[in-house]
C-alpha positions as CSV (number, residue, x, y, z in Angstrom):
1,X,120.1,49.8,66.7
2,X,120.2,48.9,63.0
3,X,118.1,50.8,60.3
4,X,116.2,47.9,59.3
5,X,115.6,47.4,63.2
6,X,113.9,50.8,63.7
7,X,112.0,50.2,60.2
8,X,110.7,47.2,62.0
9,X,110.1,48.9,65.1
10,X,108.6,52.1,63.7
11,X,105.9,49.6,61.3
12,X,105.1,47.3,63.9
13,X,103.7,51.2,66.1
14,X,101.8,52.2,62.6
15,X,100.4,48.4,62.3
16,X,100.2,47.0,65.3
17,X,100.2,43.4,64.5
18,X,103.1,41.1,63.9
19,X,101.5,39.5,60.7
20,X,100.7,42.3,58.9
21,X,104.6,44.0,59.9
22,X,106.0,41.0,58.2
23,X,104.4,41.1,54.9
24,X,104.4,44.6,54.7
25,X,108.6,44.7,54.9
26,X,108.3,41.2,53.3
27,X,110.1,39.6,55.7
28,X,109.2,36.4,58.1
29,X,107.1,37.1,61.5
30,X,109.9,35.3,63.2
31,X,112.5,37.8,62.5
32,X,109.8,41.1,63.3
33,X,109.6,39.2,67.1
34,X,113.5,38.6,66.8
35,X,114.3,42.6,66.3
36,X,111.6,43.7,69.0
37,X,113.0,41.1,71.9
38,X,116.2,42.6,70.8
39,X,114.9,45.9,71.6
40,X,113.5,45.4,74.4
41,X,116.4,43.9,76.1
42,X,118.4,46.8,75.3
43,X,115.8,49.3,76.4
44,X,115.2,46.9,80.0
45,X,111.2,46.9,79.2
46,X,108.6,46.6,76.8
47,X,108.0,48.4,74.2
48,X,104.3,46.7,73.2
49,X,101.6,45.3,75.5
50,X,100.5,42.2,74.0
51,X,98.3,40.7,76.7
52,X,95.6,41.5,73.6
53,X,95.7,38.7,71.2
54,X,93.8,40.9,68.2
55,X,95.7,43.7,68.7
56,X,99.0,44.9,70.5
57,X,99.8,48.3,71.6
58,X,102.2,50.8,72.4
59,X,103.4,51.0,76.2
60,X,104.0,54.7,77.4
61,X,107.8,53.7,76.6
62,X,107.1,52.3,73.1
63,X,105.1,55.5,72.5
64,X,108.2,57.2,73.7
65,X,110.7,55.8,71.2
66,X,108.3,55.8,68.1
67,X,108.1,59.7,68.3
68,X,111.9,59.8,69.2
69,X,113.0,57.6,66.1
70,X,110.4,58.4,64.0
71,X,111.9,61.9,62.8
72,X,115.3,60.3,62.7
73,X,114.4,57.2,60.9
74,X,112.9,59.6,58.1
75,X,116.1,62.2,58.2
76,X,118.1,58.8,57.4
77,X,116.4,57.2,54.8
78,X,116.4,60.7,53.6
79,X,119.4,60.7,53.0
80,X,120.2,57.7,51.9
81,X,117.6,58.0,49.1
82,X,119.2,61.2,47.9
83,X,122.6,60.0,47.6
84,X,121.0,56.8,45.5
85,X,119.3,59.5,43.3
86,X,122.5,61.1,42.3
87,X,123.8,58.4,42.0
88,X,121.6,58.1,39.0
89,X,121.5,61.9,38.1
90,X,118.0,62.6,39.4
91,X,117.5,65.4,41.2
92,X,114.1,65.4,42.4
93,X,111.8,62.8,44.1
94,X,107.9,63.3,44.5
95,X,106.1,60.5,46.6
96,X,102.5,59.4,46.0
97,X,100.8,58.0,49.0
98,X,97.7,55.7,47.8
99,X,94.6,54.7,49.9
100,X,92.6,53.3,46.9
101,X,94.5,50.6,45.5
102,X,93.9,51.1,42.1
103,X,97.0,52.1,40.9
104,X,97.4,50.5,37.3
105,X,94.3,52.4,36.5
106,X,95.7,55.8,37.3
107,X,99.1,54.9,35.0
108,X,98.0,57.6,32.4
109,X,99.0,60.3,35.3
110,X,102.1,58.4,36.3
111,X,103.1,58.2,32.7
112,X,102.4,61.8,31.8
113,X,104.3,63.2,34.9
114,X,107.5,61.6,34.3
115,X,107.4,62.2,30.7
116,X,106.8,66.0,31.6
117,X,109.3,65.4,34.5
118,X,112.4,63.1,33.3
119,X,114.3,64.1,36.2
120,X,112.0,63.2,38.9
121,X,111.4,60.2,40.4
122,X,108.1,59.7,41.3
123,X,107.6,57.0,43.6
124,X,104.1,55.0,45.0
125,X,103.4,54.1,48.2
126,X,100.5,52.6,50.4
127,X,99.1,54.6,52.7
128,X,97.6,53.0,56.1
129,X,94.0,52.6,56.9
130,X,95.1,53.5,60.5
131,X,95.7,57.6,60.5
132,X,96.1,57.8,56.9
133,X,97.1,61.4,56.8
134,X,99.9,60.4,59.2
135,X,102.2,60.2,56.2
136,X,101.7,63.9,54.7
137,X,102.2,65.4,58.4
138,X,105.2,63.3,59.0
139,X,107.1,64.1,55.8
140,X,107.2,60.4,54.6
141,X,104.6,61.3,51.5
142,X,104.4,64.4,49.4
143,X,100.6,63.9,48.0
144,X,97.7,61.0,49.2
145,X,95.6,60.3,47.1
146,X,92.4,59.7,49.0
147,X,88.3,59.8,49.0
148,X,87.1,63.4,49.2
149,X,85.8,65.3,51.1
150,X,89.2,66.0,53.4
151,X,88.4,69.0,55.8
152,X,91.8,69.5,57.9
153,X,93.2,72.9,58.3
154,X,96.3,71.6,57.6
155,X,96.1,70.2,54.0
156,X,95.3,71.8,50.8
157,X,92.6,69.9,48.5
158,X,93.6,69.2,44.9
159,X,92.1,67.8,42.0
160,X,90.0,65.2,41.2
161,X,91.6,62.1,40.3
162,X,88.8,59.8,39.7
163,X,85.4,58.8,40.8
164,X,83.8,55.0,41.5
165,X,80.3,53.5,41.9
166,X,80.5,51.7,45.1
167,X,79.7,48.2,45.9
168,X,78.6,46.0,48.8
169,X,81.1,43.0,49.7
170,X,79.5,40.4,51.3
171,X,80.1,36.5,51.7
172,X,79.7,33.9,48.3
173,X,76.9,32.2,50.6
174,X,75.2,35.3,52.3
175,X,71.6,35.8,51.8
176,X,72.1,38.9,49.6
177,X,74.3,37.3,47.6
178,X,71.9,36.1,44.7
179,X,70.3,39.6,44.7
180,X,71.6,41.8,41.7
181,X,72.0,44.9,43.6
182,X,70.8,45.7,46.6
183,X,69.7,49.3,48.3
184,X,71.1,51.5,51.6
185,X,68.3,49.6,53.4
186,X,69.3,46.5,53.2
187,X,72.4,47.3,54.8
188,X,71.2,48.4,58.1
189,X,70.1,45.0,58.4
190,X,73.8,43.2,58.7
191,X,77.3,44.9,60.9
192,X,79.3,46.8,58.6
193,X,82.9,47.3,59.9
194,X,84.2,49.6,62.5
195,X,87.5,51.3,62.1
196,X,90.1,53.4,63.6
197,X,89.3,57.1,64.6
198,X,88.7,59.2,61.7
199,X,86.9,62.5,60.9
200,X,83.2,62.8,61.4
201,X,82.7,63.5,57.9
202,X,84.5,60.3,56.3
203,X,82.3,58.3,58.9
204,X,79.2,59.4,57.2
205,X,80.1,59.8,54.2
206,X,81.6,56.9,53.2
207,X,78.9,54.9,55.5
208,X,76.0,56.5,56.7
209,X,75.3,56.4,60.1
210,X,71.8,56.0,59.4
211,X,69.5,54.8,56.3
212,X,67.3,57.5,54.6
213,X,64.4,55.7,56.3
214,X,66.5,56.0,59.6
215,X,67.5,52.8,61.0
216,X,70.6,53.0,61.9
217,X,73.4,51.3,60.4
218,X,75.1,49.2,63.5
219,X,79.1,48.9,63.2
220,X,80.9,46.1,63.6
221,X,85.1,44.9,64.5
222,X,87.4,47.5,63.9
223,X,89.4,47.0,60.7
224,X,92.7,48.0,59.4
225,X,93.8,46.6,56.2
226,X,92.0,45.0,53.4
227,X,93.4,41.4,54.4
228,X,91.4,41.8,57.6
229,X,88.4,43.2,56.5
230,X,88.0,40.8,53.3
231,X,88.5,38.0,56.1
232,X,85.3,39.2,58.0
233,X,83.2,39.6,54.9
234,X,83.9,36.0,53.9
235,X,82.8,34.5,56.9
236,X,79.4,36.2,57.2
237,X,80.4,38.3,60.6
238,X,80.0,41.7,57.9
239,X,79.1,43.0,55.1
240,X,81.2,46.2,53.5
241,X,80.7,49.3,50.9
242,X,84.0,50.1,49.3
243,X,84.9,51.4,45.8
244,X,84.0,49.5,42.9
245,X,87.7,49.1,41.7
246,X,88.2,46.9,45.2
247,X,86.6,43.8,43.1
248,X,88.4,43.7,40.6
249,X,92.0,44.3,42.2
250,X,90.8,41.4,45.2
251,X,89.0,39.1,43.3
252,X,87.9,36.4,45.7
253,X,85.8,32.9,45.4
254,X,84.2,33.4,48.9
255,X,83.0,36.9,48.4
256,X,80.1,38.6,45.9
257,X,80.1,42.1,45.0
258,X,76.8,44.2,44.8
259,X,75.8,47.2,43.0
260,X,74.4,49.8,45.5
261,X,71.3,51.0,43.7
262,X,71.0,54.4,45.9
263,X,74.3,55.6,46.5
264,X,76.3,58.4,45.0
265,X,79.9,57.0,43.5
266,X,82.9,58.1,45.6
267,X,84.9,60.9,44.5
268,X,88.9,59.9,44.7
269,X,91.5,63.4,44.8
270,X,94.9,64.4,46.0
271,X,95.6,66.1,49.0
272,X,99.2,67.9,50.6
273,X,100.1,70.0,53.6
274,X,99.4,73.3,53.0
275,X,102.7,73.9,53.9
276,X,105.1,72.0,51.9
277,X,103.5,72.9,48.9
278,X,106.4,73.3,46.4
279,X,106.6,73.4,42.5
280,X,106.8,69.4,42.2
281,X,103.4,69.1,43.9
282,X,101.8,71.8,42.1
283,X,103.5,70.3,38.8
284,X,101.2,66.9,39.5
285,X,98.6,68.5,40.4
286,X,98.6,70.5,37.5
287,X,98.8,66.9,35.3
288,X,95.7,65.9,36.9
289,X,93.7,68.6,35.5
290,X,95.7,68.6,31.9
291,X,93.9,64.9,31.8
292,X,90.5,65.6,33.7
293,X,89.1,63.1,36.2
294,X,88.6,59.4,35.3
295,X,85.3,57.9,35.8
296,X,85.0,53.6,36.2
């Protein structure tokens, strides 16, 4: 099996849909079914159930091979990047895995690390909706920058990075739409979006389970990219809070952006494994506070 086989094979587990493996390697849909057939006739079975049209998933074989390659696939490229590096003369690497997607507005950290770090490369990467500390835990990112508060025994909380008001996306044409801002209450009203399993206290704190007056705030389809979730807002099926950075990095014609009169902004930080804590992660974490937190 080819490298660029298993990298196929090892995004199509982490995304679980053929689309959304193709743009993220940038390559055609075609060729993502191409590698997986392959793969599956050399195996002699499959590797996803796709009897699910929304969604594939892993069989018990498929699961099998994705923790199998998994550490080898990351020993490779390994490798292979640290050879390209001194190729160059850089002796270092630090990875930044990023769940906002606001990265131009953060520059002023990139900028002042590698000033203060010319023989480093630090390098930005997105980080998956779907177990988004996978990355840390499996050695494929150094730092994620993420909403706060994290609380896993694993991972050491840095530094503020940045905080943002939050705003409500709903459809050009919803009935909230005209309204200038809008409160907590007036979400319980509509399906905000499900998602994937995550911690108890990112559920309700990035959307409350219930409204201060206590109706509850009903979930809707499970989400796990922006592409997706976007989609659902624009047709009316939901309405969703996010950061207010998201409307101005996915500007759309179909979809309105509310202030949210009654809810505190989200706070944005880094985050590490405890464990792998080494002088280039505490050298960025220590640029963070030389600038301060950003507010937008």
């Amino acid at each position: 099996m080819e490298l660029r086989d298993i990298e196929i094979f090892l995004t199509l587990a982490e995304e679980l849909h053929f689309g959304r493996t193709a743009a993220r390697l940038h390559i055609s849909q075609a060729r993502v079914s191409q590698a997986i057939s392959q793969q599956e006739r050399r195996i002699g079975g499959p590797l996803f159930d796709r009897s699910n049209r929304r969604q594939i998933r892993l069989t018990q074989v498929g699961r099998q091979l994705r923790d199998d390659l998994r550490p080898v696939y990351v020993g490779l490229r390994e490798s292979l990047e640290r050879a390209r590096m001194a190729s160059r003369g850089i002796t270092a690497r630090l990875r930044v895995g990023m769940l906002p997607v606001n990265t131009h507005d953060l520059r002023p950290y990139w900028e002042t690390f590698r000033t203060r770090h010319p023989y480093c490369e630090l390098q930005l990467r997105h980080a998956s909706f779907v177990d988004p500390f996978a990355g840390l835990r499996s050695g494929e990112v150094d730092i994620l920058v993420t909403w706060l508060p994290v609380e896993e025994p694993d991972l050491t909380v840095g530094p503020t990075l940045f905080t943002d008001p939050r705003l409500l996306a709903v459809a050009s044409d919803h009935e909230l739409a005209a309204r200038s801002s809008v409160s907590v209450e007036d979400i319980a009203h509509f399906k905000h979006s499900g998602a994937n399993p995550i911690p108890d206290y990112w559920e309700n704190s990035f959307v409350p389970f219930r409204t201060p007056r206590g109706h509850i705030i009903e979930r809707g389809p499970i989400v796990v990219n922006m592409d997706e979730l976007l989609s659902l807002v624009s047709i009316g099926e939901i309405v969703n809070l996010l950061p207010a950075h998201s409307a101005r990095y996915w500007p759309r014609p179909d979809i309105a952006w509310l202030p949210i009169a009654d809810m505190e902004p989200l706070v944005f930080g880094i985050v590490w494994r405890t464990e792998t804590e080494n002088d280039l992660i505490r050298a960025f974490a220590q640029t963070v506070r030389d600038l301060g937190a950003r507010t937008f």
